[in-house]
C-alpha positions, 0 to 999 in steps of 0.5 A, a space after each residue: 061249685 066246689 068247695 074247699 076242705 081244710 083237713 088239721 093235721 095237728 102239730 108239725 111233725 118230721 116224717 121218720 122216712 128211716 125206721 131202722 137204724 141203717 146198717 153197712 153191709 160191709 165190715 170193714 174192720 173183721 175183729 167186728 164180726 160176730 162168731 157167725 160172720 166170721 164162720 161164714 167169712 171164712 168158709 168154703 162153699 162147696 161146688 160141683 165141677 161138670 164131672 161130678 166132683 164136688 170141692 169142699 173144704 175140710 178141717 185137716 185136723 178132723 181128716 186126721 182124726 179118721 183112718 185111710 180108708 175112712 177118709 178114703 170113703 165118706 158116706 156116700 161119697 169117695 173122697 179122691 185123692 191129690 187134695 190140697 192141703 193148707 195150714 188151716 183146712 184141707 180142699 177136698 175133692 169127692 164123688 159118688 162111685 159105685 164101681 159095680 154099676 157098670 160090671 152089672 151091664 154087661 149082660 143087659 148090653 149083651 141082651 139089648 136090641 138097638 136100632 136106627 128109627 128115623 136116624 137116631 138110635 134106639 134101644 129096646 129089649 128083645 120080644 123074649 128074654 128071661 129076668 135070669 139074663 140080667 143078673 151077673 154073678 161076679 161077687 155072690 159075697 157082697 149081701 147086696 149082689 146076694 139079695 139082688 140074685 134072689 130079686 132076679 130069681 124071683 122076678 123070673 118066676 113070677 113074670 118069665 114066660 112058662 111052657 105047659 108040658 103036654 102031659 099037663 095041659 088037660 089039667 085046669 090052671 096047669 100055668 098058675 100051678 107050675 107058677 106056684 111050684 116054682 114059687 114054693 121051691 124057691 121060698 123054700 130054699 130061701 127061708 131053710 136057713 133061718 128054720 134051720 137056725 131056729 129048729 137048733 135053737 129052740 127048747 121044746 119038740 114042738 117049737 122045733 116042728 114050727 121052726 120046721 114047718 115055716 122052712 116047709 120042712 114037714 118030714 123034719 117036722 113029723 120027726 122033732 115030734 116023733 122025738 117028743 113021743 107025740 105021735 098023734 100030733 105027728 101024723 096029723 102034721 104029715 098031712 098039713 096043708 093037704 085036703 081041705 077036709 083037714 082043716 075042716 075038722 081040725 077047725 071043729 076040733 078047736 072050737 070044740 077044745 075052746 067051748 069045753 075049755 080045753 086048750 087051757 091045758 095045751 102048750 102054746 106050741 102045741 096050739 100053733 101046731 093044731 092051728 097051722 093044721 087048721 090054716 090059721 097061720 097068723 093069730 092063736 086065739 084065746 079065752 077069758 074066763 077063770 085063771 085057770 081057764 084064761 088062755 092068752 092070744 098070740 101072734 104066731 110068727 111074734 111068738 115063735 121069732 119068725 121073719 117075714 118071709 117064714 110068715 108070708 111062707 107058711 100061707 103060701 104052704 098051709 093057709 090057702 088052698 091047693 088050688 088057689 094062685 100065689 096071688 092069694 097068698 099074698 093078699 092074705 099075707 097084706 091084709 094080715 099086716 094092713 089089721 096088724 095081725 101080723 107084726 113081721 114085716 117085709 122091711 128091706 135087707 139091710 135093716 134086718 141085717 142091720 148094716 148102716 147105711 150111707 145115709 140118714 134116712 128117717 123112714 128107714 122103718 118104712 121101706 119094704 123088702 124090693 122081694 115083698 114088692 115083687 110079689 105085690 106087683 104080681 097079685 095087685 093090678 094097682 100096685 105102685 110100680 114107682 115105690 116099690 122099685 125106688 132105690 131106697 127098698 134095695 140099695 144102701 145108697 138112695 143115689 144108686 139106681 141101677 137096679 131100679 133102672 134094669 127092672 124098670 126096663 125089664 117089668 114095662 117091656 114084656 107086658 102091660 105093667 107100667 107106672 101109674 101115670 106119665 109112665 114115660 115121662 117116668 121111665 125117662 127121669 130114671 134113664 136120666 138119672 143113672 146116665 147120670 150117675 155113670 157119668 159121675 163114676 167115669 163110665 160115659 160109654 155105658 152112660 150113652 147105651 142108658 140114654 139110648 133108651 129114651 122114649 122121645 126121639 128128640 129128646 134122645 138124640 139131643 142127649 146122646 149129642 150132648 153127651 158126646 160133646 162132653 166127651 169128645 176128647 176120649 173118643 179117639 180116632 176112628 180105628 179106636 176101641 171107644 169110636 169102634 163101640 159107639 158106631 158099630 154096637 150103639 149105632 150112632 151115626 158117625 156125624 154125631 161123633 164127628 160134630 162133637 169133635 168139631 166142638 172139642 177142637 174149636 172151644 177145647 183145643 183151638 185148632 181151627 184146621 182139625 175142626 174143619 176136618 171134623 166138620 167136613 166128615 160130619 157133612 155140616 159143609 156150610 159151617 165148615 165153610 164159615 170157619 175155613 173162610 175166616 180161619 184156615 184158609 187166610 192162615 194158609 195163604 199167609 204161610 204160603 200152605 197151598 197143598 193144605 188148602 188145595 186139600 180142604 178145597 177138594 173135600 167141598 167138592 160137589 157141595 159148592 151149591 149147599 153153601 150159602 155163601 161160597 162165592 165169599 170163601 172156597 170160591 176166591 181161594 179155589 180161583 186164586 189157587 187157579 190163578 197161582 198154578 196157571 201163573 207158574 205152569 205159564 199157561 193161559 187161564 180163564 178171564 172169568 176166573 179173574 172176573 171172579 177174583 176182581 169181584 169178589 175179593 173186595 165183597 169179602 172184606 165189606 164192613 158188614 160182614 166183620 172180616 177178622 185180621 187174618 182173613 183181611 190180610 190173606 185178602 189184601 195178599 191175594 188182591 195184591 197177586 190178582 191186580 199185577 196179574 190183571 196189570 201184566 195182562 193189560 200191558 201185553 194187550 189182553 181185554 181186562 178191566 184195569 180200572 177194577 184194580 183200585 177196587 180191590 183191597 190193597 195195602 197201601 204201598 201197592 195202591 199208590 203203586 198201582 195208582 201211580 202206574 194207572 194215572 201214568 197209562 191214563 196219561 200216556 194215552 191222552 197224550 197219544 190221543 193228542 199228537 
């Protein structure tokens, strides 16, 4: 049983089916806007075109405020001339460029092997190269090209294979030693300006040695202290960074000097120096107790204004052990900074030459010198090949990632260093990246030898053909220096090229006839065919363009069995032009040529396959031309299938004349049958 329950529900109340007052999204009167309705009315959004160009709106008085050149170059990007100008703001079109990009290829396309793997091009570097090779010395001026040549320098000592000679291969270690010599020389000569500066610059002797010492000038450095009439202290120096047993003593020596509170009454200086002799290259330890026996701690390099590099120097010079690897030295120099006992840090080159960048960066701060990320991916098994080799450590611009590209080339190809995971995923969205990139600057063809290091073959050769599908109209002809480089250098199939021109003339130029050829030459028979059917050939039967067409039809020679429907297009017009020829040579042909003709001109204008206009003209033409033939043929007694005329796709005047002619022969033969 059910029962029925009445729930109250009080006074009769209206639902409020509208909680908010309704709002036109429309303003039909503007002096009604808000400041930001207005502001946004009134403003431009900014786009990208498939070039790269960005289009933005700009205040012409703001333009105005700013130099030639300034406006010319805006931060990252370069602001192109021809904007167009109005009374109230200026359109403006920009890009990113980096003209140097790729002058800087050269000799990496120079070292690249390319070859054809399963029909698609693939670039690698050779089995031996040197990191010297990639480097072009074109602007030494420019502080980036600078720093760029010592990150090649340094990536060659490092990592470039070395050759023991005879005479020292009895010795132990003799490749990490000869490896840590070179490293040592070339440090050495890097950090000899700056010691310089600070040797002429300091007050004391001895400050003038430390400056010395961090340039591993230690001849320089015996002799500022010789100037100082410290003999004793000079003679020690000369043998800093020797035998162990040095530092042995030296090391007793200060601990001594501390018990007995000695050191209170040496110069800082002089403490740094008896350190450095000690291998203690980083913190100068002090001692509480009394004023007069308080000695304060320090930070070597702090104290004396010594970069990072003098830093890392000094324990690659005097800390480590003769016989220990470069990567020690490294590894004591991070560990050193990671418990902040070292405060000179690795940031990157135009931070410590305090050139702006064309971006604000909020970690400016934490970007390491790409020199400092060498020497890690050289001592660390798990360093971050990624971070280190990012642009924003090398390049004022954080968009421009050649360098970055060419070592991530160089540093995974001649060993197992690689990124951490998807390394290939990896080194494939940088080689994406600066394809892209030289496409923005205009340098397409250098932008396919990037893409032709793809990893997936699929992937590189969609790519490639994309791009040159973008790019078809600057190829050129074949003798051309553009279509020369493409094939003989890059390796890419010539079917490649053709197709893409094939697109340029459909989407771009709109010749049907060149896109057939183009086809024709890139062996897509079957798609030539179609746009020859239904295009080319209709428009030569209508200008009466026999040798065109006689031509076309003479390169699918040998290709008729590959074309699915052949017999509806090169077929017809191949018969017709049989039919043209035999008709003018006044020679007999083939019935079954005309058997063809009968058949297949009206399958090729059946609904079902959308005949466009033109292609149902030339039909109509060409059924015309075959139904007086077949007639002409009837009446002089030849064993045709009159009747097939009315079949075909006629216009209307010739197929009430040709019915009109049957129904009279039809007639005509009754009566005869009569009589």
């Amino acid at each position: 049983m059910y029962h029925e329950v009445y729930l109250d529900a009080g006074p009769s109340v209206e639902p409020n089916l509208k909680p908010y007052q309704k709002k036109s999204m429309f303003i039909e009167d503007e002096s009604a806007m808000s400041d930001a309705d207005r502001a946004f009315h009134d403003s431009l959004k900014p786009s990208w075109g498939p070039d790269g160009t960005l289009v933005y709106a700009a205040s012409d008085i703001k333009a105005m405020s700013k130099s030639r050149r300034a406006r010319e170059k805006d931060g990252l990007l370069t602001i192109q001339k021809g904007g167009i100008v109005s009374e109230s703001r200026d359109i403006r079109f920009a890009k990113f460029s980096n003209e140097s990009s790729p002058d800087a290829l050269k000799k990496h396309q120079a070292l690249t092997v390319i070859q054809n793997l399963e029909g698609v091009p693939f670039a690698t570097l050779p089995d031996s190269y040197s990191f010297l090779d990639f480097f072009d010395n074109q602007n030494a001026r420019d502080p980036a090209v600078a720093h760029e040549k010592l990150v090649w320098e340094l990536a060659s000592i490092l990592f470039d294979p070395l050759q023991i000679p005879e005479e020292l291969e009895h010795i132990e270690n003799a490749l990490e030693r000869l490896r840590k010599d070179k490293l040592s020389a070339f440090w050495q000569k890097l950090v000899d300006q700056a010691a310089a500066q600070q040797a002429a610059m300091a007050r004391s002797n001895e400050e003038k040695a430390i400056a010395a010492l961090s340039g591993h000038n230690i001849p320089e450095a015996c002799g500022h202290l010789v100037n100082g009439k410290n003999f004793h202290l000079a003679t020690l120096v000369a043998m800093i960074g020797g035998k162990e047993s040095l530092k042995k003593d030296i090391c007793e020596q200060l601990a001594q000097w501390q018990k007995s509170k000695v050191l209170a009454e040496f110069s800082q200086p002089i403490r740094a120096l008896y350190e450095l002799l000690a291998g203690n290259v980083c913190i100068c330890d002090g001692a509480k107790g009394s004023p007069e026996d308080r000695i304060e701690s320090f930070i070597i390099s702090k104290r004396f204004g010594l970069d990072w590099r003098q830093a890392f120097g000094m324990r690659l010079w005097y800390a480590i052990k003769t016989t220990d690897d470069i990567d020690d030295a490294v590894k004591s120099f991070s560990e050193d900074m990671v418990q902040d006992k070292e405060t000179s840090r690795p940031q990157a080159w135009y931070v410590e030459q305090r050139i702006p960048k064309l971006w604000k960066d909020n970690q400016v701060e934490q970007r390491e010198d790409l020199l400092w990320g060498l020497l890690k991916l050289y001592a660390f098994e798990d360093a971050d090949l990624e971070a280190i080799i990012r642009p924003e450590n090398s390049q004022l611009s954080p968009l421009d990632i050649r360098l970055s590209w060419q070592l991530s080339r160089a540093l995974t190809s001649f060993s197992s260093m690689d990124y951490r995971e998807a390394s290939d995923e990896k080194k494939d969205q940088t080689t994406l990246a600066f394809a892209a990139q030289l496409n923005g600057e205009g340098y397409w063809l250098d932008a396919i030898f990037v893409l032709l290091h793809l990893s997936d073959k699929n992937a590189r050769a969609k790519s490639i053909q994309d791009h040159l599908a973008r790019h078809a109209a600057r190829i050129g002809s074949e003798d051309s220096q553009s279509f020369t480089t493409l094939v003989q250098n890059f390796k890419i199939p010539t079917s490649w090229i053709w197709e893409a021109k094939a697109l340029y003339m459909r989407s771009v130029k709109k010749e049907p006839l060149g896109e057939v050829e183009c086809l024709i030459k890139a062996g897509l028979f079957d798609e030539a065919h179609r746009t020859f059917a239904r295009e080319v050939a209709p428009k030569t039967i209508i200008e009466y363009d026999y040798s065109t067409l006689r031509s076309l039809l003479a390169d699918f020679e040998g290709k008729e069995n590959a074309i699915s429907d052949w017999h509806l297009g090169g077929e017809i017009y191949r018969d017709y032009l049989f039919l043209l020829e035999s008709q003018k040579k006044s020679q007999a042909f083939d019935l079954r040529v005309l058997e063809r003709l009968l058949a297949g001109l009206p399958a090729a204008v059946e609904d079902a396959r959308h005949p466009a206009f033109m292609e149902t003209v030339a039909i109509e033409t060409m059924s015309g031309v075959v139904a007086k033939t077949v007639v002409e043929l009837a009446k002089k007694g030849e064993d045709v299938d009159l009747p097939k005329v009315l079949r075909l796709p006629l216009t209307e005047d010739r197929y009430l004349k040709h019915t009109i002619d049957l129904s009279l022969k039809y007639y005509k033969s009754v009566m005869a049958g009569g009589r």
